[in-house]
C-alpha positions in Angstrom: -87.9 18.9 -105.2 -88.6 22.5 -106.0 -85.8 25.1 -105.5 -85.7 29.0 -104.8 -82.8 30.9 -105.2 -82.9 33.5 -101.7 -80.7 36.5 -101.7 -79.8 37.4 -97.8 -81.0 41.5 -97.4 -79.3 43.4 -94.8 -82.4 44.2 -92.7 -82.5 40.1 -91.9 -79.2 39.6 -89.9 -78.4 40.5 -86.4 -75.4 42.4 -85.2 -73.4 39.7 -85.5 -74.2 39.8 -89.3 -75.8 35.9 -89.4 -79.0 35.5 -90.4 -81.7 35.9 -87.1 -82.8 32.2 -86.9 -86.5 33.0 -87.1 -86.1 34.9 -90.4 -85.5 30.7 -91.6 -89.2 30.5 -91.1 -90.2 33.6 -93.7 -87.6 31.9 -96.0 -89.8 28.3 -95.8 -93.0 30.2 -96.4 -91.5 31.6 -99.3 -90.5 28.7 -100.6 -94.2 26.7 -100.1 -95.4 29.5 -102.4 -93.0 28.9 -104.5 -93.3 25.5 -104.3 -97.3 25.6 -104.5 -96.9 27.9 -107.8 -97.9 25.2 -110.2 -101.7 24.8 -109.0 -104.4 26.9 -110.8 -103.7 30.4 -109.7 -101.1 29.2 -107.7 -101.0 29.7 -103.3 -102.8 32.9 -103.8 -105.5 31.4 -105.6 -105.3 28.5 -103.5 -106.1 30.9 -100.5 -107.8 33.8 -101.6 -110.4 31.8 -104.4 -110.5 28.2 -103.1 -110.5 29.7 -99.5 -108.3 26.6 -98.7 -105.3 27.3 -96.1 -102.5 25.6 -95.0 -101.8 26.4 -91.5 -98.2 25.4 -89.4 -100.0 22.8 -86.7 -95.9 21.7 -86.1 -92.7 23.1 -87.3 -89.2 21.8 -86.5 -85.7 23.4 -87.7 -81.7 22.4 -87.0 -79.2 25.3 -87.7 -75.8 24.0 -89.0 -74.0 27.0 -90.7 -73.9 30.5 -90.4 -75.4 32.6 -93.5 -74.7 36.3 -93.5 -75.9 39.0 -95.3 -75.1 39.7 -99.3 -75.3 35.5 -99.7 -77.7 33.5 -101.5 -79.5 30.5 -99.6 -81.0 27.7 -102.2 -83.7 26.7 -100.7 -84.8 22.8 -101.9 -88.4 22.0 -101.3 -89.5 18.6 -101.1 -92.4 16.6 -99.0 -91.3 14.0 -96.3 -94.6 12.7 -95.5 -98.5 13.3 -96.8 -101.7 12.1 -94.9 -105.5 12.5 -95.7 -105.3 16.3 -94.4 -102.2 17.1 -93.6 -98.8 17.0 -94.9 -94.8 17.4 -94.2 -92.8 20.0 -96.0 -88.9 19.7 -96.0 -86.9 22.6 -96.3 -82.6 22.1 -96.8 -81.7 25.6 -97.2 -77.8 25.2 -98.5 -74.8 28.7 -99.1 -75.5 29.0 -102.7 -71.7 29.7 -102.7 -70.6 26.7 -101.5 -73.0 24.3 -100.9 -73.1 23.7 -97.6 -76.3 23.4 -95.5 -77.3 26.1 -93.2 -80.5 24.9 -91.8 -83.3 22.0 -92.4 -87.0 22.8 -91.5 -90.1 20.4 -91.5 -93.1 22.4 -91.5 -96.4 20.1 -91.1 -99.5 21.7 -92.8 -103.3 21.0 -92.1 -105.6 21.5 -95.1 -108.1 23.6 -93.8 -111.2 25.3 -94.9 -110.5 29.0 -94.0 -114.6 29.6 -94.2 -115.3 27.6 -91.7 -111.9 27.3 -90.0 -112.2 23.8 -90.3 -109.3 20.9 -91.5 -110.8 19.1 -94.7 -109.2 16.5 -96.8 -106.8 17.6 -98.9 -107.9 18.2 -102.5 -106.9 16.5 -105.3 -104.7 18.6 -107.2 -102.6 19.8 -103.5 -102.4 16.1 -103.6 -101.2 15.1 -106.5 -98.7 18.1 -106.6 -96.9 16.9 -102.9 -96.6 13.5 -104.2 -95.3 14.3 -107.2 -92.5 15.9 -104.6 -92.6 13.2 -102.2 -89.1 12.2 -100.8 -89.0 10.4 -97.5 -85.5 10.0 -97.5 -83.4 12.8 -98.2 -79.5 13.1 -98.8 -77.7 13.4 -95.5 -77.4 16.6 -93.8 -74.3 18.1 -95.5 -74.3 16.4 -99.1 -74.9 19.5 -100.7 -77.8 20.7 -103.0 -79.2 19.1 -105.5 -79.1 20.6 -108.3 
């Protein structure tokens, strides 16, 4: 599990002062890069050099607490399933002030050549890092982060 500390800016909530829920899907993205940081040159270089991509092909989320602006979201990163080209990405996204979760995302990613536009298998090293992050079976919803 990878974290990423988010603070909530002002121009991301509504009138109501919560969080618009499809800001939650900029959050996840930043926290793939994050997540992706370890590989040579990191997501940049694994899109701009390598020309490898990760595209959405499914994303699901579940809103269970309101987060407003001038809080902190810890975001925990972790991979709930990986096939040949594609894989799973979990996203709790937890109130840094007291723990409890705000939303869960699962964000399914195609490996995919961006040259040709084409899904390839997965290389190695994108491999090896989501399995080394591999956790089918999370907490339950509510339990808190993780440290």
């Amino acid at each position: 599990m990878v974290s990423l500390d988010r603070p909530i800016k002002f121009e991301e909530v509504d009138a109501a002062n919560l969080v618009f829920f499809a800001r939650y899907l900029a959050y996840a993205h930043e926290a793939m890069e994050r997540f992706f940081a370890p590989l040579e040159g990191g997501y940049a270089g694994l899109i701009l050099a390598r020309r490898i991509g990760l595209p959405a092909v499914r994303v699901e989320a579940d809103y269970a607490a309101p987060v407003r602006y001038g809080e902190t979201l810890r975001i925990e990163t972790s991979v709930a399933r990986i096939g040949r080209r594609s894989a799973t990405l979990r996203y709790r996204m937890f109130r840094a002030h007291d723990g409890v979760l705000a939303a869960e995302l699962r964000h399914t990613v195609v490996t995919t050549d961006l040259v040709k536009t084409a899904s390839v298998p997965m290389p190695e090293d994108v491999r090896a890092l989501l399995t080394a992050h591999l956790d089918p079976d999370p907490a339950p919803a509510g339990a808190g982060p993780q440290g």
